[in-house]
C-alpha positions as CSV (number, residue, x, y, z in Angstrom):
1,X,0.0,0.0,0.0
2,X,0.8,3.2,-0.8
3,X,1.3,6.0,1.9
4,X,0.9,10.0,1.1
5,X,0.6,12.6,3.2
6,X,-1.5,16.2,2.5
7,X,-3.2,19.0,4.2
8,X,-6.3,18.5,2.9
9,X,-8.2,16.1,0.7
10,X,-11.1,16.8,-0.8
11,X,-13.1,13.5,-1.9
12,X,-15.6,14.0,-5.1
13,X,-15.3,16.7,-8.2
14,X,-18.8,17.7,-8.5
15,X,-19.9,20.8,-7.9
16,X,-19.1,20.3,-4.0
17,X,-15.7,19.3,-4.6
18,X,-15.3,21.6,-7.0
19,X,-16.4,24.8,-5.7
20,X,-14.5,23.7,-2.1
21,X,-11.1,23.2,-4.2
22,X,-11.5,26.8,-5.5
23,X,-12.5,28.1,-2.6
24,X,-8.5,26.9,-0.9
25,X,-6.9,28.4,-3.9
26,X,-5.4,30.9,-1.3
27,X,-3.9,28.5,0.8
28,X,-2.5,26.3,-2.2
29,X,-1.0,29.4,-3.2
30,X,0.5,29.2,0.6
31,X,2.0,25.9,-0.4
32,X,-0.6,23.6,1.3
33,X,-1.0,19.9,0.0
34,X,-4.2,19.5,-1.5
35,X,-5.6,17.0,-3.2
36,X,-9.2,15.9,-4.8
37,X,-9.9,12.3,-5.7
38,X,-12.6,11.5,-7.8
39,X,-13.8,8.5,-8.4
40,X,-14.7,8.3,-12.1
41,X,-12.0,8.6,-14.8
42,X,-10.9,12.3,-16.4
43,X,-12.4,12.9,-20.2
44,X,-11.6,15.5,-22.4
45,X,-14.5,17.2,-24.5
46,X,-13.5,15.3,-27.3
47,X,-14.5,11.9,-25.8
48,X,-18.5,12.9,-25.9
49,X,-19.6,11.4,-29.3
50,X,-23.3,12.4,-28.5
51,X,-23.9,8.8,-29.1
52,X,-26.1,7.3,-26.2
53,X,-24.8,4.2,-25.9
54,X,-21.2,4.9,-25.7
55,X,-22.1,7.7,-23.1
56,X,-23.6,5.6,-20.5
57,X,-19.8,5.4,-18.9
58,X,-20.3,8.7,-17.6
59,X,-22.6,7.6,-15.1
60,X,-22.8,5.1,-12.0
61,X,-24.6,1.9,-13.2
62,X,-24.8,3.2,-16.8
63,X,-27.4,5.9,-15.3
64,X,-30.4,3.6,-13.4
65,X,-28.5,3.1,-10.5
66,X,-31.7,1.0,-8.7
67,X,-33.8,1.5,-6.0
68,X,-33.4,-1.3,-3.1
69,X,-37.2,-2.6,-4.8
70,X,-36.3,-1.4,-8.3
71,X,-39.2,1.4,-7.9
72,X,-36.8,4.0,-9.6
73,X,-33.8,4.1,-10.9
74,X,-30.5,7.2,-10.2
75,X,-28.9,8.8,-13.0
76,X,-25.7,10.1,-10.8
77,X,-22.2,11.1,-12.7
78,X,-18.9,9.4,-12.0
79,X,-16.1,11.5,-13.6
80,X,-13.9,14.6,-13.3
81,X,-16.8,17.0,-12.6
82,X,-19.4,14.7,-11.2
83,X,-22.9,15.2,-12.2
84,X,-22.2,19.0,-13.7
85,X,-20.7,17.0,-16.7
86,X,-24.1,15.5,-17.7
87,X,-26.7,17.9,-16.0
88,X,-28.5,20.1,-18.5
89,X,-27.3,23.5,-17.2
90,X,-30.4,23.8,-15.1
91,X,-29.2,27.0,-12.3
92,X,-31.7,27.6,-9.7
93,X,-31.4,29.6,-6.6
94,X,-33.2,27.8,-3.3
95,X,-36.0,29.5,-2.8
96,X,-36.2,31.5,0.6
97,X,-39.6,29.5,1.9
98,X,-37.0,26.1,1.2
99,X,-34.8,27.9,3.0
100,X,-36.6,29.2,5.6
101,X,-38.5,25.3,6.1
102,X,-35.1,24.1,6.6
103,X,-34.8,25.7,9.6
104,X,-30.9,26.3,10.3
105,X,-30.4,29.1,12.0
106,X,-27.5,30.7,10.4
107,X,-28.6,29.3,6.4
108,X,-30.8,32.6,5.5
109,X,-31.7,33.7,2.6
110,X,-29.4,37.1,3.4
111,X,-26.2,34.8,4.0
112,X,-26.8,32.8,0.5
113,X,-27.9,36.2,-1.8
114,X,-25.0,37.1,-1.8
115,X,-22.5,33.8,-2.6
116,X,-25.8,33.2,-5.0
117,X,-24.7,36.6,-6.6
118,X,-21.2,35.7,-6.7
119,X,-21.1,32.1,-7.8
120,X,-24.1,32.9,-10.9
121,X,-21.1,35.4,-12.1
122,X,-18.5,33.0,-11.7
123,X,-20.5,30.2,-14.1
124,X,-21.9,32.7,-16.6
125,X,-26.0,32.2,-15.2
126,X,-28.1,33.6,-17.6
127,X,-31.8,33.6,-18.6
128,X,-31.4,32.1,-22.4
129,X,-32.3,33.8,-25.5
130,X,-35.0,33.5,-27.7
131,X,-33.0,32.1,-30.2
132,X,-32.1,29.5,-27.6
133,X,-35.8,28.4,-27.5
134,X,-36.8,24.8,-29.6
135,X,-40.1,23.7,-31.1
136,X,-40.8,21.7,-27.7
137,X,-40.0,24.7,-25.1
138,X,-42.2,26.8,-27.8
139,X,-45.4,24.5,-27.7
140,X,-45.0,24.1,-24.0
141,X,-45.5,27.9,-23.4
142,X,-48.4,28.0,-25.9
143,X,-49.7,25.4,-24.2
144,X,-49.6,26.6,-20.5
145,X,-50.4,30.2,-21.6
146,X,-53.5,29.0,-23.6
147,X,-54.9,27.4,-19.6
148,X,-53.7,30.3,-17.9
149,X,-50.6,29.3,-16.2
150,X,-47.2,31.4,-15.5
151,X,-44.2,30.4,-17.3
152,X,-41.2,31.2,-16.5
153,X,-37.6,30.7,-18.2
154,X,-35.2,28.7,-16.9
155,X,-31.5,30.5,-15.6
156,X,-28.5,28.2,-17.9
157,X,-25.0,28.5,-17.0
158,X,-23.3,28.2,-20.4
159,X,-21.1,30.2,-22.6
160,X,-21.0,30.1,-26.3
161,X,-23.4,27.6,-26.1
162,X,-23.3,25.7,-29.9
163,X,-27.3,24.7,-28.8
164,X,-26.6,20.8,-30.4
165,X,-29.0,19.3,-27.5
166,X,-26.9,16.8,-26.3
167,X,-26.0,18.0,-22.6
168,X,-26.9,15.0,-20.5
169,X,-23.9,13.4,-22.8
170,X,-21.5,15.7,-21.8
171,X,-20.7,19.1,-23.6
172,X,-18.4,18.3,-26.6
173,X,-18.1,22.3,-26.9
174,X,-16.9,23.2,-23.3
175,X,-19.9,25.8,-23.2
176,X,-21.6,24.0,-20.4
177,X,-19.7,25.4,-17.1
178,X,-19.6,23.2,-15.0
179,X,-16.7,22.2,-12.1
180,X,-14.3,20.6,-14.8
181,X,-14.6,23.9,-17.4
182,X,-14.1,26.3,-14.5
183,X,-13.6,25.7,-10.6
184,X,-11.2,22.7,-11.3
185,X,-9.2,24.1,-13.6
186,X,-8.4,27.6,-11.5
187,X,-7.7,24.9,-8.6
188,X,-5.1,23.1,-10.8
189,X,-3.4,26.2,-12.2
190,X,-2.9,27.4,-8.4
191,X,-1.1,23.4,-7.5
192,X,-3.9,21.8,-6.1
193,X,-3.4,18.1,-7.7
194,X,-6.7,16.2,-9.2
195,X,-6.6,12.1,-8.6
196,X,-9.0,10.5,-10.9
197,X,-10.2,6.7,-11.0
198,X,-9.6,6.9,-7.6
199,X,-12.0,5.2,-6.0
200,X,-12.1,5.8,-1.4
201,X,-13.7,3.2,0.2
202,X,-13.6,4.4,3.9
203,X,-12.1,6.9,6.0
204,X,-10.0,7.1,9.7
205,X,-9.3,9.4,12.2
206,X,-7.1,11.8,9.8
207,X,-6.3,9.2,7.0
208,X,-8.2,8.3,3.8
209,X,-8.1,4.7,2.4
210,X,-8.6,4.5,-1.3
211,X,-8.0,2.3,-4.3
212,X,-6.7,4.2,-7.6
213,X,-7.6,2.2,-10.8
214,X,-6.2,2.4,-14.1
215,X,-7.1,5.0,-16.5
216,X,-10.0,3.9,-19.1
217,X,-9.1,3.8,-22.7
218,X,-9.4,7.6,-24.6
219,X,-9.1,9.3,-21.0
220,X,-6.7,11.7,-18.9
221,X,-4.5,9.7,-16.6
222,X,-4.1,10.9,-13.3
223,X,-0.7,11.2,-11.2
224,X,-1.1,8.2,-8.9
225,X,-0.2,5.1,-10.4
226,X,-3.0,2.0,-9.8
227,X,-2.9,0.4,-6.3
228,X,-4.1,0.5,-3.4
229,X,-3.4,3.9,-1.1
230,X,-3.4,5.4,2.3
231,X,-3.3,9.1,2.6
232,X,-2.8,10.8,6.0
233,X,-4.8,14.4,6.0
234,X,-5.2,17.5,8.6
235,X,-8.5,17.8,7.0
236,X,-11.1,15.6,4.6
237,X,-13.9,16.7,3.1
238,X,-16.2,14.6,1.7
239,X,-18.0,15.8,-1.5
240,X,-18.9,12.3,-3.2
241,X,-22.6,13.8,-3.3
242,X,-25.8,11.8,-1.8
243,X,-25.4,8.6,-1.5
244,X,-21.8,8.6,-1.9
245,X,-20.3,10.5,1.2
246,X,-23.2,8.7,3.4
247,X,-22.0,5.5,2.0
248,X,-18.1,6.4,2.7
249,X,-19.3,7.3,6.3
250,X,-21.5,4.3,7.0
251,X,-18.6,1.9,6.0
252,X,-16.1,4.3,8.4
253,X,-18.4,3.1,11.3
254,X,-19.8,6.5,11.8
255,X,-23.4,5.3,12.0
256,X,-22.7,4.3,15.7
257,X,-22.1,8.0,16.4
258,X,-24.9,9.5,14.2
259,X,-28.0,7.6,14.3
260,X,-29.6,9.8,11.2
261,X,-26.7,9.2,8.9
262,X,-27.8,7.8,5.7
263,X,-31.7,9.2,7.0
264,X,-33.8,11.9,5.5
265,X,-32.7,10.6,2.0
266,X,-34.8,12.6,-0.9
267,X,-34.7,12.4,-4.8
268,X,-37.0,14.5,-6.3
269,X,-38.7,11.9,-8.0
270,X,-39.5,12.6,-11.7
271,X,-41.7,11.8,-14.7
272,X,-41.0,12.6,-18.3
273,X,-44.3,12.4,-20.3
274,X,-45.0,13.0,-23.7
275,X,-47.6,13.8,-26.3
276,X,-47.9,12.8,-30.0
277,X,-47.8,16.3,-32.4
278,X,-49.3,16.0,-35.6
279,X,-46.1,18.3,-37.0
280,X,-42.2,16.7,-36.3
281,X,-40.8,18.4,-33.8
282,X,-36.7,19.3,-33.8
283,X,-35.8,19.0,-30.1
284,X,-32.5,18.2,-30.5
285,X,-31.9,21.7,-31.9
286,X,-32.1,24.6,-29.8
287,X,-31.7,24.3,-26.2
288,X,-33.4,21.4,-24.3
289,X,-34.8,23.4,-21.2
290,X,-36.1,26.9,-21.4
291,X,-38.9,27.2,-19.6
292,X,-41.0,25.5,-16.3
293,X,-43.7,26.4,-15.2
294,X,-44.0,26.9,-10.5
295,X,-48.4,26.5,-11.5
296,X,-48.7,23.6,-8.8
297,X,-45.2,23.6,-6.8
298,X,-47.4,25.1,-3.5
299,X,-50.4,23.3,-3.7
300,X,-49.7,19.8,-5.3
301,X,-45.4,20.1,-4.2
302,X,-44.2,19.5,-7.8
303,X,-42.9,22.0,-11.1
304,X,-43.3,20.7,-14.6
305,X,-40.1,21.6,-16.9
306,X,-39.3,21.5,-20.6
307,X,-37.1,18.4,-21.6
308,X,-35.5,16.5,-24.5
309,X,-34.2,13.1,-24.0
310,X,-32.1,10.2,-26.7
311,X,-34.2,7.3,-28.3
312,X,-33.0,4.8,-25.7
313,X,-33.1,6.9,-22.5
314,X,-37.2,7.9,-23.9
315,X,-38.2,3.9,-24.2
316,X,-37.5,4.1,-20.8
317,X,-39.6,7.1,-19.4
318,X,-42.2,5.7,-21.8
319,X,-43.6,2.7,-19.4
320,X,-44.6,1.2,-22.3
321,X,-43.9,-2.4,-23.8
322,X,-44.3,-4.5,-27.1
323,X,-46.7,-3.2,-29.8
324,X,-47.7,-0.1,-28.2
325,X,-44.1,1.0,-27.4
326,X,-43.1,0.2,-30.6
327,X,-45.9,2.5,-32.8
328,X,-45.2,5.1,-30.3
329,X,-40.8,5.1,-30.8
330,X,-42.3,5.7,-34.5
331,X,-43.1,9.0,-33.9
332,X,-40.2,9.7,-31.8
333,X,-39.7,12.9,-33.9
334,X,-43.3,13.8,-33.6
335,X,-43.1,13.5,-29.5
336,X,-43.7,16.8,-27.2
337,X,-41.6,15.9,-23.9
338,X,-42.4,17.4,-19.6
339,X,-40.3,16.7,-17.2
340,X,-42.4,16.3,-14.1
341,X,-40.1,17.4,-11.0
342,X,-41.5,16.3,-7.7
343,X,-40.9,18.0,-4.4
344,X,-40.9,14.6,-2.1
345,X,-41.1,14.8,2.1
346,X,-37.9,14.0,4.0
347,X,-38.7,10.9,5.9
348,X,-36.7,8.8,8.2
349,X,-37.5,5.5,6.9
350,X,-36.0,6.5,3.7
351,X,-32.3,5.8,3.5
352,X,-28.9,5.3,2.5
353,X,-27.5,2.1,4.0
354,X,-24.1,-0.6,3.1
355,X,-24.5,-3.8,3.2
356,X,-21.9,-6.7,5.1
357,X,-19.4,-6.2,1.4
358,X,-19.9,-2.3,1.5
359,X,-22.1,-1.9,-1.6
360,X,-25.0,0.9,-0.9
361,X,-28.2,0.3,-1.2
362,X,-31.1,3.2,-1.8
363,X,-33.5,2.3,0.7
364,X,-36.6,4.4,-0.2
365,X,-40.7,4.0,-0.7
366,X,-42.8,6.5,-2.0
367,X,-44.7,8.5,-0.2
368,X,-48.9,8.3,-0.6
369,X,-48.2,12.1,-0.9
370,X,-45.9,11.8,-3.8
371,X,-48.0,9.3,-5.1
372,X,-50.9,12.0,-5.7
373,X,-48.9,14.2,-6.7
374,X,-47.4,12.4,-9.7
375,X,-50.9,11.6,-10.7
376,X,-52.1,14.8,-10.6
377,X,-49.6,16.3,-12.5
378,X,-50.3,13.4,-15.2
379,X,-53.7,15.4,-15.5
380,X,-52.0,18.5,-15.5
381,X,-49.3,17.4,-18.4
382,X,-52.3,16.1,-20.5
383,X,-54.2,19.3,-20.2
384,X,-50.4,21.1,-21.5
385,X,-50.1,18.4,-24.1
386,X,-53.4,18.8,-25.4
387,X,-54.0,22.5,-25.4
388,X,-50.4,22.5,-27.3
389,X,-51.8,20.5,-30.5
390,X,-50.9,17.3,-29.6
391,X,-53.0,14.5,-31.1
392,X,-52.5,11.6,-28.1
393,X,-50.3,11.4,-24.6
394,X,-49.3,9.1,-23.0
395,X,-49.5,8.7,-19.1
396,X,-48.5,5.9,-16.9
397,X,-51.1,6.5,-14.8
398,X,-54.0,6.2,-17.2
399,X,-55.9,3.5,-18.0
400,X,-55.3,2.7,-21.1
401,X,-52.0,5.1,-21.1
402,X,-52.6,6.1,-24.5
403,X,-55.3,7.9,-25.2
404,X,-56.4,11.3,-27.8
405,X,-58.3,13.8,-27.1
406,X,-62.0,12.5,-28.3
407,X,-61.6,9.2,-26.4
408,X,-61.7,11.5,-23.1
409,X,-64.3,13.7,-24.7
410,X,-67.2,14.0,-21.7
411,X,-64.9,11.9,-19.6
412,X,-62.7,14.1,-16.9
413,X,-59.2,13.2,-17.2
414,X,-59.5,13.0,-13.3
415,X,-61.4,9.7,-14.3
416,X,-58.9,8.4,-16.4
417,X,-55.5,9.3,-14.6
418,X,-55.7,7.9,-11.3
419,X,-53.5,6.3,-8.0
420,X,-55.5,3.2,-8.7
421,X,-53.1,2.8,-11.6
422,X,-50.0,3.5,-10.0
423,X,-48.2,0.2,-9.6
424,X,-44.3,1.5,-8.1
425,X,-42.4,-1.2,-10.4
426,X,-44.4,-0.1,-13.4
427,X,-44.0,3.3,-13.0
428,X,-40.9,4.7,-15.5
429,X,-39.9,6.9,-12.1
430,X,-36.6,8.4,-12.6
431,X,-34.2,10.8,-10.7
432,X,-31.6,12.9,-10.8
433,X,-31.1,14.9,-7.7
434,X,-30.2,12.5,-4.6
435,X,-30.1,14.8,-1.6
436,X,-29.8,14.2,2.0
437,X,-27.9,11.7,4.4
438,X,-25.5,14.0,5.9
439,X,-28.5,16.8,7.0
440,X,-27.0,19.8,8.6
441,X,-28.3,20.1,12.6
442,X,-27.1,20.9,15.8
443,X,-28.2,18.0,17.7
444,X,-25.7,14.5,16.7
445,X,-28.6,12.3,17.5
446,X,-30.8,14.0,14.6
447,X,-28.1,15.2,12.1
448,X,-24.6,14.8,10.9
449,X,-23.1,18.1,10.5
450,X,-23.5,21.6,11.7
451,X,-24.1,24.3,9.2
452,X,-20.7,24.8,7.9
453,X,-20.9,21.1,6.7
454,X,-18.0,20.2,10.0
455,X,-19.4,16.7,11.4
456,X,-20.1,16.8,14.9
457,X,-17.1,16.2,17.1
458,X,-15.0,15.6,14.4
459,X,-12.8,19.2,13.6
460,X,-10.8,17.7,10.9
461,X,-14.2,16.2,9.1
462,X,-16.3,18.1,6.4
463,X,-19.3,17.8,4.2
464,X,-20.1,19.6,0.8
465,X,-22.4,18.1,-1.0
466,X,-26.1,17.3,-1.4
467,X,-26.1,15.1,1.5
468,X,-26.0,18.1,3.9
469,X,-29.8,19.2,2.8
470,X,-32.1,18.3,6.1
471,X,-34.7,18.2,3.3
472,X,-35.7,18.6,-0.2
473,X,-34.5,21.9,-2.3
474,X,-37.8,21.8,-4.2
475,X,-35.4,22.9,-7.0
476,X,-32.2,21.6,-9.0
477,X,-29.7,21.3,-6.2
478,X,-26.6,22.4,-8.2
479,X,-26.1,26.2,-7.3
480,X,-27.3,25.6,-3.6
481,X,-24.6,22.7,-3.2
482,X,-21.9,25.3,-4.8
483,X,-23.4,27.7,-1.7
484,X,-23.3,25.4,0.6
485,X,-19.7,24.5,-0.2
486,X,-18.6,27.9,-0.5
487,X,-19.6,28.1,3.5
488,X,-17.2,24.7,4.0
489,X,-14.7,26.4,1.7
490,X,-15.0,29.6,4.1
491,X,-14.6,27.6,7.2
492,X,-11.5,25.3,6.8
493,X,-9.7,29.0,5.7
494,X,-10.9,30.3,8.9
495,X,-10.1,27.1,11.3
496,X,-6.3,27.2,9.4
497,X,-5.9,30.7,10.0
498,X,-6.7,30.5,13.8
C-alpha cells in the first residue's frame, strides 16, 4: 500500500468538490498539499460522441442506479466534474420558503444572496435567449399560456453555447460550465493536484483509504499510479454527493455516532411524459430546457419543466412495452416531452445504507403524498399536451396510457388518470437529484453536520455536497450545493488561519 501525506483532501469533483477546491486556492498558493480524488475517470471534451450508448460510462450503473425494490432508478455522474458534466445547465437559486422550512439558524436567505450573486457570475448564469428556444419549449408555453398558467424561463449557466441538445452526454463544446470547465481548472493552475479513478472506500481518524484504478481507454490519466493507497490528512472533506459521502461514512463506522446518517434521504422523483404532435418536432436543436412552469409547486409540491431526452433513455420514461411502445418510438420525432419534478417529504424510513461487502443500497418508498402528486400532475401534463396541438399522450397513470383527445371527450381526465393505476415497479420513475444523508443540525442524535458542513465532534471532518440538505430543495440542487460548499470552503480557511 501506498502512503501520502497532504493537508487536505477533498473526496468528489462535483460541484461540492469543485467549488471547495477553489475556494482553498489561497492557501494552495500558501503551499498547502491539497488534493481531490474522484472516483470516475478524467475525459476531455472530445470523448463525448453524443452517441447514447457509448455515453452511458459517464454515469454510476450506466445511469439507473436502482432502488433497493427497483421502484426507480438514479442517474448520478462518476467522472472529473461529477454530475455538472451531464446535467443540462439547469441553475436555480433555493428559494427562501426552502430555505426558511429548513430551519438552520445561520442558512438565511441574506447569508446565501449574496454567494448566489457571486457564484451565478463565476458560471456565466443567464436567462437564455430567444434564439435559444426549440419547437418543444415553444409548444409548451403555448400550451400553458392557452390554460392560464405562469411560465417562466429557466436560468442556464453556459457560454458560447453551440445549442446541439446533447448536454446530458457531456458538452463536446466546453460551453456548459460546470466544475471541470471552470472551478477545477483555477484549482489546478494554483497546484492543487486532481486524482481521478480513484475510488475511497472508507475513511480514519485523519487518513483516507482508497484504491486508484487504471485510466480507461481515450481518458486523462491521473498522477497516482494504480494500487491500493493510504493518505494521512489535517483535513477531509467529503463531496462524493448523496449517497456517496453517506456511504463512505457508514462503512467508516460513523453510523454508531450519528444515528440519522444515511436518514432523511430525498430524490425528487421525476416523470417525463410525452404527447404525440401531428407536425415533427426538432428538439434536438435549440436548447433542451427553457422554460418550467412553478403552477402547482405550493399546492400539489411539484414543477413541470421543458425536456428533451435520446431514443434509448425515452423507451425508458415511456412505461410502455411491445406493440404499443413500438408505434409510439415511430413517432419519436413527432413526441412533445415534460419533465415532471416532484418535491418529495424528508422521511426517516428513507435511507442510504451498506451492506456486510460495502455496496450501498437506496432504501426508499414512495410517499402516498408523492404518489398523488405524480398523478395529478399526469392530468396537469395532458391538459399542456393537449392544449399545445398534440393529437394523443401518453400517461402511466392512465388506463389505457394512450389515449387522444376525443376518447376522453365527456370523460374528466381526473377519471382516467388515477393512484389506482399506479403500480411502483411499473412506473418509469426516474431521478436525478439524490439529496440528504449527511443533513445539517445541531443535535448529533438527529443530524450529521453543523451548518458549515463540519461533522459533529469531528474538527478535521467536512461535508459539501447534497447530503447536507435536512430536506428537499424543491429545486435543481446544483447552485445551492456550490453555496453550501462555499460556506465549507470559508470555514477550513478560517479554522487554518486560527
Amino acid at each position: 500500500m501506498i502512503k501520502r501525506e497532504y493537508d487536505v483532501i477533498i473526496v468528489g469533483s462535483g460541484a461540492g468538490g469543485g467549488t471547495v477546491a477553489s475556494r482553498l486556492i489561497p492557501l494552495a498558493e500558501k503551499g498547502a498539499k491539497i488534493a481531490v480524488l474522484e472516483a470516475g475517470p478524467h475525459y476531455s471534451n472530445d470523448y463525448f460522441t453524443q452517441r447514447e450508448l457509448e455515453m452511458m460510462d459517464l454515469f454510476w450503473f450506466g445511469g439507473a442506479w436502482p432502488l433497493e425494490d427497483g421502484s426507480i432508478t438514479l442517474a448520478a455522474g462518476k467522472a472529473v466534474g461529477g454530475s455538472t458534466l451531464m446535467y443540462t445547465g439547469v441553475t436555480f437559486r433555493l428559494p427562501d420558503a426552502v430555505c426558511d422550512e429548513w430551519g438552520i439558524s445561520d442558512i438565511t436567505p441574506a447569508d446565501l444572496a449574496p454567494r448566489f450573486d457571486r457564484l451565478e457570475a463565476e458560471i456565466s448564469v443567464a436567462e437564455p435567449g430567444d434564439e435559444m428556444v426549440n419547437d418543444n419549449n415553444r409548444l409548451f408555453k403555448k400550451g400553458c399560456e392557452k390554460l392560464g398558467w405562469g411560465v417562466e424561463k429557466i436560468r442556464l449557466n453556459l457560454k458560447d453555447c453551440d445549442q446541439s441538445g446533447f448536454c446530458n452526454l457531456g458538452c463536446r463544446n466546453g460551453a456548459k460550465q460546470g466544475t471541470m470547465e471552470v472551478q477545477l481548472p483555477k484549482a489546478m493552475a494554483a497546484g492543487i493536484e486532481l486524482i481521478p479513478n480513484c475510488e475511497v472506500a472508507r475513511i480514519g481518524d485523519g487518513r483516507v483509504y482508497a484504491n486508484v484504478r487504471p485510466a480507461p481507454s481515450g481518458t486523462e490519466p491521473g498522477p497516482w499510479p494504480p494500487g491500493k493507497t493510504e493518505i494521512r490528512a489535517k483535513r477531509i472533506v467529503l463531496s462524493a454527493g448523496s449517497p456517496g459521502s453517506p456511504g463512505i461514512l457508514l462503512r467508516s463506522g460513523f453510523g454508531e455516532k450519528f444515528p440519522a446518517l444515511g436518514r432523511y434521504f430525498t430524490l425528487h422523483p421525476a416523470l417525463t411524459l410525452c404527447g404525440i404532435c401531428p407536425q415533427k418536432i426538432k428538439s434536438y436543436k435549440g436548447f433542451p430546457k427553457t422554460y418550467y412552469t412553478p403552477e402547482f409547486s405550493d399546492s400539489h409540491g411539484y414543477f413541470i419543466e421543458t425536456a428533451f431526452y435520446y431514443p434509448f433513455i425515452t423507451t425508458k420514461h415511456l412505461g410502455l412495452w411491445g406493440h404499443d411502445l413500438k408505434t409510439v418510438m415511430k413517432s419519436y420525432d413527432h413526441l412533445m416531452t415534460i419533465l415532471i419534478l416532484n418535491h418529495d417529504p424528508a422521511l426517516w424510513e428513507n435511507r442510504i445504507a451498506v451492506d456486510k461487502k460495502g455496496n450501498i443500497r437506496l432504501c426508499y418508498k414512495i410517499a402516498p403524498e408523492t404518489v398523488d402528486s405524480l398523478c395529478h400532475s399526469q392530468i396537469q401534463a395532458s391538459k399542456i399536451f393537449f392544449a399545445a396541438g398534440c393529437e394523443k399522450v401518453i400517461m402511466p397513470c392512465a388506463n389505457p396510457m394512450i389515449f387522444s383527445k376525443e376518447d376522453i371527450s365527456g370523460v374528466p381526465l381526473e377519471d382516467r388518470i388515477s393512484t389506482q393505476n399506479f403500480v411502483p415497479n411499473k412506473m418509469p420513475i426516474s431521478s436525478a437529484h439524490p439529496q440528504g444523508g449527511c443533513r445539517m443540525g445541531t443535535d448529533p442524535e438527529t443530524s450529521v453536520s453543523n451548518s458549515r458542513g463540519q461533522v459533529h465532534d469531528h474538527p478535521w471532518l467536512y461535508v459539501a455536497d447534497a447530503s447536507l440538505f435536512p430536506k428537499s430543495s424543491h429545486v435543481n440542487p446544483y447552485l445551492t450545493i456550490m453555496a453550501l460548499a462555499d460556506r465549507v470552503g470559508e470555514q477550513i480557511l478560517q479554522d487554518i488561519d486560527r
